[in-house]
VOVEX-984498 format. One line per field, with one value per residue (C-alpha): residue in three letters; y, z, x; residue number from 1. Coordinates in steps of 0.05 Angstrom, whole numbers, plus 5000, padded with zeros to 4 digits. Layout:
BEGIN
aa <- (ala;...)
Y <- (Y;...)
Z <- (Z;...)
X <- (X;...)
i <- (NUM;...)
This chain:
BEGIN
aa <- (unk;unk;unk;unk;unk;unk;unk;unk;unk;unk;unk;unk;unk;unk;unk;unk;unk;unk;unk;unk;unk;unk;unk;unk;unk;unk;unk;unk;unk;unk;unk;unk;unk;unk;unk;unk;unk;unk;unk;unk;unk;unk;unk;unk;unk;unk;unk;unk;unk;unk;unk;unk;unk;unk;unk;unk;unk;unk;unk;unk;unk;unk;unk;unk;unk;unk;unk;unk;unk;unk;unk;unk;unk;unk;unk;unk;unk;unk;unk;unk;unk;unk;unk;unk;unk;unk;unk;unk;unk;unk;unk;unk;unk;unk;unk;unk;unk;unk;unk;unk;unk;unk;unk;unk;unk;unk;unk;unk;unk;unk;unk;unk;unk;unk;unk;unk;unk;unk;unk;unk;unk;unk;unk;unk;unk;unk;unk;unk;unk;unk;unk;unk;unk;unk;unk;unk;unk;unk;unk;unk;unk;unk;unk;unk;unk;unk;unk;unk;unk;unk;unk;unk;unk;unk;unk;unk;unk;unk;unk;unk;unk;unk;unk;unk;unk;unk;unk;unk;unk;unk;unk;unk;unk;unk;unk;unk;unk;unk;unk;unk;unk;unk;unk;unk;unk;unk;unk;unk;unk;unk;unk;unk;unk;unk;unk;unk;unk;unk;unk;unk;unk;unk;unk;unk;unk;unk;unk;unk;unk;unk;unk;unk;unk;unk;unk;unk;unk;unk;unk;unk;unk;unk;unk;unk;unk;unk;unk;unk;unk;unk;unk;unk;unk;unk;unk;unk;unk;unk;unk;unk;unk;unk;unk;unk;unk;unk;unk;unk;unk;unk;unk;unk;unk;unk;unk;unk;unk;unk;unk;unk;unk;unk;unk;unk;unk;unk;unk;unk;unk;unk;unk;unk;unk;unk;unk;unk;unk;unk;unk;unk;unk;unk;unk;unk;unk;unk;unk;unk;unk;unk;unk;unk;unk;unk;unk;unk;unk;unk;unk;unk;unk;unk;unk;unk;unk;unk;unk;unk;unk;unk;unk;unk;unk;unk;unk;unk;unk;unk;unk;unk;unk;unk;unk;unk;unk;unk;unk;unk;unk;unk;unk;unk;unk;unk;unk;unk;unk;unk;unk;unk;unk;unk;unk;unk;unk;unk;unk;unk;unk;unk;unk;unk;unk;unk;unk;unk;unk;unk;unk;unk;unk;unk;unk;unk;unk;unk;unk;unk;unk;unk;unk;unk;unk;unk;unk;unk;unk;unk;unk;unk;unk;unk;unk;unk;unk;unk;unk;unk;unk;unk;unk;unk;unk;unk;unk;unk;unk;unk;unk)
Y <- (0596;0590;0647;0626;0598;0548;0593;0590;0655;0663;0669;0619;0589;0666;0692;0763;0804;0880;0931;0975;1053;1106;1096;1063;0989;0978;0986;0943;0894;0901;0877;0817;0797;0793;0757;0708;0718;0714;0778;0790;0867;0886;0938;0976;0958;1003;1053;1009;1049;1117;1126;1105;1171;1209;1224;1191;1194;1120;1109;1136;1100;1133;1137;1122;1059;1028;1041;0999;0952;0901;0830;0828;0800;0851;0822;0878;0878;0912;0901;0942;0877;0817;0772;0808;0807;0737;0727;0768;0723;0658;0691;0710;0634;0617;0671;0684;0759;0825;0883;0955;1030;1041;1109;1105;1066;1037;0973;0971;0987;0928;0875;0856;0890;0840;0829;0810;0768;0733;0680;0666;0659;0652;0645;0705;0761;0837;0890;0958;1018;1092;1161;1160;1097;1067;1098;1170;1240;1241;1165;1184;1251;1236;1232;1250;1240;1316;1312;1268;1305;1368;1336;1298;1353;1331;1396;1443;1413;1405;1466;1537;1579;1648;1626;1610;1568;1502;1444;1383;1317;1300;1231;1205;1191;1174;1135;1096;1096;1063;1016;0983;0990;0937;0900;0894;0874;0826;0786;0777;0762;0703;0679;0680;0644;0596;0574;0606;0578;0642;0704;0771;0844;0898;0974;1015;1087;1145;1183;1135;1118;1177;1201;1143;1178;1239;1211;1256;1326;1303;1283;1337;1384;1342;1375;1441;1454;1498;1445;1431;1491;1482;1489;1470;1409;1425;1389;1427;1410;1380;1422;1420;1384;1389;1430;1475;1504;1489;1530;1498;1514;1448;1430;1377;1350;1329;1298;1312;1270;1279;1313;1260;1268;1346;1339;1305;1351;1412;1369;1346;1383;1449;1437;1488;1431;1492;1506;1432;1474;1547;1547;1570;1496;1451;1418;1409;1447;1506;1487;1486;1555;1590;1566;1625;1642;1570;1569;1625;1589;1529;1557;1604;1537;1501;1567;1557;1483;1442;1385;1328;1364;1365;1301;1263;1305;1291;1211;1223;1246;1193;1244;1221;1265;1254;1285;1324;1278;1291;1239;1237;1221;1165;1128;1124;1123;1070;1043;1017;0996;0960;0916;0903;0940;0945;0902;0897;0890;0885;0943;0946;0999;0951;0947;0997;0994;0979;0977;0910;0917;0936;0869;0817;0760;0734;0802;0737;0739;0806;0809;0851;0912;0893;0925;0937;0871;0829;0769;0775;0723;0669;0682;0676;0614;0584;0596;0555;0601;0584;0630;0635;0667;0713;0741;0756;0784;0835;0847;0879;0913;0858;0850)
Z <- (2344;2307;2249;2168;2172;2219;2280;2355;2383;2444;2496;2481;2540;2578;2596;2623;2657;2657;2689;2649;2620;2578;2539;2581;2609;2544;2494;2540;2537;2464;2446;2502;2457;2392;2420;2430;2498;2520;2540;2584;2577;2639;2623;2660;2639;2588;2570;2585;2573;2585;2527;2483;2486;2463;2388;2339;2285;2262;2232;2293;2339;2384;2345;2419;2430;2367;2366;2433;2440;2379;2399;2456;2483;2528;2591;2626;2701;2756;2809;2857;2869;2905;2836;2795;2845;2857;2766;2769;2828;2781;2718;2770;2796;2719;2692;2694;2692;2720;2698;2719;2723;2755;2798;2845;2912;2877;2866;2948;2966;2924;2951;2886;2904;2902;2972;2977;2920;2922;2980;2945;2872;2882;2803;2787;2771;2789;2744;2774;2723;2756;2753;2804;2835;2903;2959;2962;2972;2898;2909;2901;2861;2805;2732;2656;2599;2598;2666;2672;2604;2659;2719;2683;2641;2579;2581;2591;2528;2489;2432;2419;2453;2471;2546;2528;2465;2508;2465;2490;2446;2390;2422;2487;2501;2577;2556;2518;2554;2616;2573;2538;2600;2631;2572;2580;2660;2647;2593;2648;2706;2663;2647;2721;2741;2690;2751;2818;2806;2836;2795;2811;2832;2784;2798;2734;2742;2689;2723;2718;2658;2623;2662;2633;2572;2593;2608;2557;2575;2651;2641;2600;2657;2699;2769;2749;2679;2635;2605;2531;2503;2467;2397;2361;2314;2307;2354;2418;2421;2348;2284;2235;2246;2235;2184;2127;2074;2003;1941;1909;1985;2005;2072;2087;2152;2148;2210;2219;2277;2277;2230;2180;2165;2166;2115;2067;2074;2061;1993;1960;1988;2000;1936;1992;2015;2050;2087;2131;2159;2180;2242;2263;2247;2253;2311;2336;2389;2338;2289;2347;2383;2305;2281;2266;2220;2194;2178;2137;2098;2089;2061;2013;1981;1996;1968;1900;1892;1886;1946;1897;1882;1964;1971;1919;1948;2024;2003;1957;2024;2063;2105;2141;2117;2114;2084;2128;2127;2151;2174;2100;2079;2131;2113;2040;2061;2008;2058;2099;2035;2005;2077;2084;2159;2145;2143;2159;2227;2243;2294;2309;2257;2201;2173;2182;2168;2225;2228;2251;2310;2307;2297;2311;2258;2284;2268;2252;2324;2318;2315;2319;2364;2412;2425;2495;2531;2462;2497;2561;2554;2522;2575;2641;2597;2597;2677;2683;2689;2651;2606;2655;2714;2656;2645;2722;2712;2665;2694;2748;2720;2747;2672)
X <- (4118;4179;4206;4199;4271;4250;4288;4255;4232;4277;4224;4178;4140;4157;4087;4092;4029;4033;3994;4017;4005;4023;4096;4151;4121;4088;4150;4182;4127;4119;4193;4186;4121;4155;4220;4160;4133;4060;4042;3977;3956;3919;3869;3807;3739;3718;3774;3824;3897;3896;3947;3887;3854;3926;3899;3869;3914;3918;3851;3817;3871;3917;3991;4028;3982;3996;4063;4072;4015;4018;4027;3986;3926;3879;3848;3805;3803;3779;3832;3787;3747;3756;3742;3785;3853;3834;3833;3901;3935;3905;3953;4011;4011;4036;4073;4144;4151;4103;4114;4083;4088;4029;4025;4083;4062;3999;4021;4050;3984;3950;3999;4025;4107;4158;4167;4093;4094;4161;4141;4083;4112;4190;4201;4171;4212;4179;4191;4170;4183;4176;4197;4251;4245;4234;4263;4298;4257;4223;4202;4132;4139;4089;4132;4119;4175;4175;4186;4249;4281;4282;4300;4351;4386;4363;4340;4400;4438;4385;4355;4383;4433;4381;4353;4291;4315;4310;4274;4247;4269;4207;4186;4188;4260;4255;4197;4247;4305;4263;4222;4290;4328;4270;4271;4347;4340;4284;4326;4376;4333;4307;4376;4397;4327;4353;4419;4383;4306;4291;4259;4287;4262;4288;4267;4276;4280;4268;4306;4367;4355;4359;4420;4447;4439;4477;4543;4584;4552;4560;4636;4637;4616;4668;4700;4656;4677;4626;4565;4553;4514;4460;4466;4416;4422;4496;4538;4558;4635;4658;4643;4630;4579;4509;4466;4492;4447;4457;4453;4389;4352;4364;4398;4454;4472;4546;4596;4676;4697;4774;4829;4835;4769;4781;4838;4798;4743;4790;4821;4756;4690;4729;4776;4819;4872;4917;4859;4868;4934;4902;4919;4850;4821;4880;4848;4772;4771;4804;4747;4689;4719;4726;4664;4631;4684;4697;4613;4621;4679;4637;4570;4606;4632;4565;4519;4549;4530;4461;4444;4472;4540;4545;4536;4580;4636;4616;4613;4679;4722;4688;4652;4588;4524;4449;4387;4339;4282;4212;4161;4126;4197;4214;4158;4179;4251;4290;4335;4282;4246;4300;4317;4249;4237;4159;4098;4026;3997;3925;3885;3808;3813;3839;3915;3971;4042;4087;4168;4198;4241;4305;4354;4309;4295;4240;4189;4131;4119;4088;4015;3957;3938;3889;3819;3799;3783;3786;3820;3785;3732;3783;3834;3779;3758;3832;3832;3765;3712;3647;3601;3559;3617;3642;3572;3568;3631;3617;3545;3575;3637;3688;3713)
i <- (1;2;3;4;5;6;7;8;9;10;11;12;13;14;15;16;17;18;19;20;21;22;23;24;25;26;27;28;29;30;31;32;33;34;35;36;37;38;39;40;41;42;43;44;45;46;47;48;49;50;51;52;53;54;55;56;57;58;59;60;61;62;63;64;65;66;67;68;69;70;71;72;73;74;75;76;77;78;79;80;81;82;83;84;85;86;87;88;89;90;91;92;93;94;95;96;97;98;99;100;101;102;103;104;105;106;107;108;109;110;111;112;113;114;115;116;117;118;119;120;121;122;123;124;125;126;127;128;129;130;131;132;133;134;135;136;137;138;139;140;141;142;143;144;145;146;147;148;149;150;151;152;153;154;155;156;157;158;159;160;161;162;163;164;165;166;167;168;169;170;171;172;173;174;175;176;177;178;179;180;181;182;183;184;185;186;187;188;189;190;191;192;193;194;195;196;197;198;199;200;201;202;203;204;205;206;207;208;209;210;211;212;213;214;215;216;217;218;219;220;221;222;223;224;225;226;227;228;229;230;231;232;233;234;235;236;237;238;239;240;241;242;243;244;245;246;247;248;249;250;251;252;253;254;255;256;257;258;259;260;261;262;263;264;265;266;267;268;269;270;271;272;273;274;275;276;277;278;279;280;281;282;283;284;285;286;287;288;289;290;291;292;293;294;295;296;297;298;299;300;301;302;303;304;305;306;307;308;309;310;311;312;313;314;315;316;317;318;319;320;321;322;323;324;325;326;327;328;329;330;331;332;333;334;335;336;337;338;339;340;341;342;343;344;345;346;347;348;349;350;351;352;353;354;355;356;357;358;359;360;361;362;363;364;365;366;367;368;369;370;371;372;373;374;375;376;377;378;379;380;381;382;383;384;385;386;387;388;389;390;391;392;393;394;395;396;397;398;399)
């Protein structure tokens, strides 16, 4: 499969099986199938994914399984039997990559962890996603994304000052942070195969992944100093920064990130240049400790102008601002209009618009959301089983 412009898809020939749930395997395995990879779903007869049953917002479909599952083929399996370990062990023997985030331990239990397969498939490279990863005390603690953005301290930084003002993020940003940090290891497991021969084991933690995340409120914190607080959607340490009301009822979020930018604000938003001098906001951390009285500054100014008026001033002093969009408005959003970031992709429940992935030039390789089991019959027939083995099969629940 090659893009329009005649471009390979980097991971052509890379076939990658997943026993996989939920959020953070399958965005992982989602972006390895539209750099071109053959991706193998494994799925339980009947349900299949768990993460189908989330909502049925998309026609009936669940928004969280089409978001992650396009370009796939489903092959269901019951890896309780005998016939269908032996059908998953026949897919191992060819593919390059396995990736799972089964319930910690399960896939140990099943034979399938690296050590067990490596001997037996040296070129395959193991991809084990979990809450906190393999060894340590919490190695089998069982993990949600809700889960991680507490133990992490997502958490404590994140919502309104008042104790219980705490806010979990809007979408599932361990999920994601695990799910690109595999994507991320796999891509370099397959280049090293490329000089070893040898496929790798790579352990992705939530956990770890999400701390990741938190580097600036941890070296924040640094040797004991006082945390981030939360505030809100202002920023915690530089201001201003974040939302300020308008005079037409309107909001605009604007950014200052150092005192150039402040001076020009004071000059051509304010139209108060000796204000970039008062020695209350000369510096940030003046601005972020007098904010309460630098707030009331700003919307006096900001209450006697409309959204637009904002705006060509903000983009006049070079100052970074954005609307405050909802989800009605970031579907009709004319910057990802005008690039061309959406197109159709097929589900059992018809067509829905999907965004192409971020950077990638190759979005052709997506392809449709699968329905429970839809490939399973072509794939058992591309491993030599005949009709008649496949109708056992599903007579008694193997597939």
């Amino acid at each position: 499969m090659t893009h329009s412009n005649n471009r390979p898809l980097p991971l052509e020939g890379i076939m990658v099986v997943a026993l996989e749930q939920a959020v953070a395997a399958p965005l992982c395995t989602r972006h390895l199938a539209e750099q071109g990879a053959r991706v193998i779903k494994i799925e339980r007869p009947g349900q299949g994914d768990f993460a189908r049953q989330y909502d049925e917002r998309v026609n009936g479909l669940s928004s969280h399984f089409v978001w992650v599952n396009r370009s796939k083929e489903s092959l269901c399996l019951d890896l309780k039997t005998a016939e269908g370990m032996e059908i998953l062990h026949q897919l191992l023997a060819e593919a390059d990559v396995l990736v799972q985030n089964l319930a910690p331990g399960a896939t140990t239990r099943m034979g399938l962890s690296y050590a067990d397969l490596h001997p037996r498939y040296p070129r395959l490279t193991v991809c084990d996603i979990s809450g906190y990863g393999q060894g340590g005390p919490y190695e089998n603690k069982k993990a949600y994304d809700l889960m991680i953005q507490s133990e992490s301290g997502f958490l404590s930084v994140t919502g309104t000052p008042e104790p219980e003002g705490m806010a979990k993020a809007g979408c599932s940003v361990a999920d994601i942070a695990a799910g690109t940090s595999a994507q991320a290891s796999i891509l370099s497991a397959l280049l090293l195969r490329g000089r070893t021969g040898e496929g790798s084991q790579i352990d992705i933690s939530m956990l770890e992944a999400l701390v990741e995340w938190m580097g600036y409120p941890l070296y924040y914190s640094y040797n004991g100093a006082p945390a981030p607080v939360r505030a809100g959607s202002s920023h915690a340490t530089i201001y201003p920064y974040g939302p300020f009301p308008v005079g037409d009822g309107n909001t605009v979020m604007l950014g200052l990130q150092h005192d150039r930018e402040w001076r020009g604000f004071c000059e051509l938003v304010m139209k108060s240049p000796e204000l970039a001098d008062d020695p209350r906001f000369a510096t940030n951390p003046r601005r972020s400790a007098n904010r309460v009285k630098l707030n009331g500054l700003i919307s006096d100014v900001f209450s006697r102008l409309a959204l637009a008026d904002v705006t060509s001033r903000l983009d006049a002093a070079g100052i970074a601002n954005a609307a405050v969009n909802d989800m009605r408005q970031v579907w009709q959003h004319p910057q990802l209009s005008a690039r061309d970031r959406w197109f159709d992709v097929m589900t059992p429940a018809g067509k829905v618009p999907a965004l192409k992935a971020p950077g990638l030039w190759f979005a052709e390789a997506a392809s449709a959301v699968p329905a429970v089991g839809e490939h399973t019959r072509p794939i058992l027939q591309s491993l030599g089983y005949s009709d008649e083995q496949i109708e056992q099969f599903e007579r008694v629940g193997v597939v």
